[in-house]
C-alpha positions in Angstrom: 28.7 -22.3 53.1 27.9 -25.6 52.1 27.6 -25.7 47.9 28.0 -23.1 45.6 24.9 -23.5 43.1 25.3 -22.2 40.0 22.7 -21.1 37.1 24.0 -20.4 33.8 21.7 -17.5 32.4 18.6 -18.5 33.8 15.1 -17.2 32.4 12.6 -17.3 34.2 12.5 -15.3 37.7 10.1 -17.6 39.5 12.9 -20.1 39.5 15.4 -18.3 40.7 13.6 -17.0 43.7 12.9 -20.3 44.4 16.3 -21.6 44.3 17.2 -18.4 46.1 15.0 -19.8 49.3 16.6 -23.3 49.1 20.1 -21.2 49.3 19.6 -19.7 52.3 17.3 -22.8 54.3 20.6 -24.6 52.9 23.6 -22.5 53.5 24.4 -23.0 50.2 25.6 -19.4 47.9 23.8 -18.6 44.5 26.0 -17.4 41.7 23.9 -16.1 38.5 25.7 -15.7 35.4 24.7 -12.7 33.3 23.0 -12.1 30.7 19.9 -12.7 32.8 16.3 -13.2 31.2 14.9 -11.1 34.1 16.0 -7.9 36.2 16.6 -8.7 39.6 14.6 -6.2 41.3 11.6 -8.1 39.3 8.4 -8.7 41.9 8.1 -12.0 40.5 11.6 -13.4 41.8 11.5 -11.4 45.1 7.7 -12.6 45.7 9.2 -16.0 45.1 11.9 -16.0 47.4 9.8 -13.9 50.0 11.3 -12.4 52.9 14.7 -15.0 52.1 16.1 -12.9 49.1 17.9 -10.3 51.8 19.3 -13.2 53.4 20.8 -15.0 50.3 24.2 -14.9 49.5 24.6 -14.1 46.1 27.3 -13.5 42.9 26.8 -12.0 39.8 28.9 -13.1 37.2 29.6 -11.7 33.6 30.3 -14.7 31.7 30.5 -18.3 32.9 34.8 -18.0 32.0 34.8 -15.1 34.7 33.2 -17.7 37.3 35.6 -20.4 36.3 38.7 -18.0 36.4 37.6 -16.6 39.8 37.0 -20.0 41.1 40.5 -22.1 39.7 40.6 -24.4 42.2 36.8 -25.3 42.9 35.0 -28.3 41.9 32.7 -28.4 39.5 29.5 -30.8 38.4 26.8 -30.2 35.7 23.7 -31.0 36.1 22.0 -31.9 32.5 19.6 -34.2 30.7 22.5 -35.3 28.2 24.7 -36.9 30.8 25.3 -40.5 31.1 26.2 -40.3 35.2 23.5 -40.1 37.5 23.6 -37.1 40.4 24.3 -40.1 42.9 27.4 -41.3 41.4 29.7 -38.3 42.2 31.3 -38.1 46.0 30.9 -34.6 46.8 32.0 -32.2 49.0 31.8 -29.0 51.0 32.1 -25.6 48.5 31.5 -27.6 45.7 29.8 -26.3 42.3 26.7 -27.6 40.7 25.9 -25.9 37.6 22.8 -26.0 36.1 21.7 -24.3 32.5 19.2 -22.3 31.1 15.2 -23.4 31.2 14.7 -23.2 27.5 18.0 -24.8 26.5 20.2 -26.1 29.3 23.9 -26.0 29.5 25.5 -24.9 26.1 27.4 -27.7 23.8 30.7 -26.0 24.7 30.5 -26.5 28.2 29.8 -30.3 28.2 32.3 -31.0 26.0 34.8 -29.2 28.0 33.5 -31.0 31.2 32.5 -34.5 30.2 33.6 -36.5 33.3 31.7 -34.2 35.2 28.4 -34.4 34.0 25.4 -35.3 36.0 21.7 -35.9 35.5 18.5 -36.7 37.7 17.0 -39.5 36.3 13.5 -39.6 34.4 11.6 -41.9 32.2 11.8 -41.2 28.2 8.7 -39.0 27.8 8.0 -36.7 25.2 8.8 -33.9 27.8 11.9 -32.3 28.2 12.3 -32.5 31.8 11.9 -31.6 35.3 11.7 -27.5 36.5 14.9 -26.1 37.2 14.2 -25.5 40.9 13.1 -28.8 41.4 16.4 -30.4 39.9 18.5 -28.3 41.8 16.7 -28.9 44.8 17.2 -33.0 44.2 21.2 -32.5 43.3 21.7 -30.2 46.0 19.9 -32.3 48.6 21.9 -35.2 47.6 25.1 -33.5 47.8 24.0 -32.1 51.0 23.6 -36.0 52.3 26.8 -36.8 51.5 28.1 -34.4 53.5 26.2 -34.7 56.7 23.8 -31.8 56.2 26.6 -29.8 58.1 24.8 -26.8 60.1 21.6 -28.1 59.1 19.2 -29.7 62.0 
């Protein structure tokens, strides 16, 4: 396994089958934290992820404390449009979390604040919009972690 990507009670089920495919074309695992805004036997998120989804490796989580008290020792970044750090700056490395929020909202106050030196963000121009789709932006951070640790497994 290369990352662990994580999305914080995601929405919409498109998305997540999407980021499902880039998790198993990048040997990275997907960990969902419940409550989702979707059932997972949806034909929308399976249609997305096509004939990937039996090949991801996934976790369900209750609550984003269960993920952090299963996982003590992991590393973890979050990905937001509120952070001051761009997704470039951080040295990653193998088995390392990215954490990414909820489409309509992103990542709630209480988890930035606890996590401020590990904030990330993609960067945009100011626009009126909020920003980029989910499965995009984890597709850029991941990618770019990926880089900086050789693509390992991945030809």
């Amino acid at each position: 396994m290369n990352l662990n990507i994580v999305l914080f009670q995601p929405e919409i089920p498109q998305n997540t089958g999407n980021i499902g495919r880039t998790c198993v074309l990048t040997n990275c695992k997907l960990h969902l934290i419940k409550p989702l805004g979707f059932s997972l036997d949806e034909k929308s998120l399976k249609r997305a992820g096509l004939d990937y989804w039996p090949l991801l490796d996934i976790e369900i989580h209750e609550s984003y404390e269960d993920l952090r008290d299963k996982y003590k020792d992991g590393t973890f970044y979050f990905c937001t449009t509120k952070a001051v750090k761009n997704h470039t700056e951080p040295q990653f490395k193998e088995a390392d979390f990215l954490v990414f929020g909820r489409e309509s909202s992103g990542l709630p106050n209480y988890i930035r604040e606890e996590n401020k030196e590990n904030l990330i963000r993609v960067p945009m121009v100011e626009t009126t919009t909020r920003s980029l789709n989910l499965s995009n932006t984890v597709a850029i951070i991941a990618y770019e972690a990926l880089r900086q640790i050789n693509f390992k497994g991945m030809k």
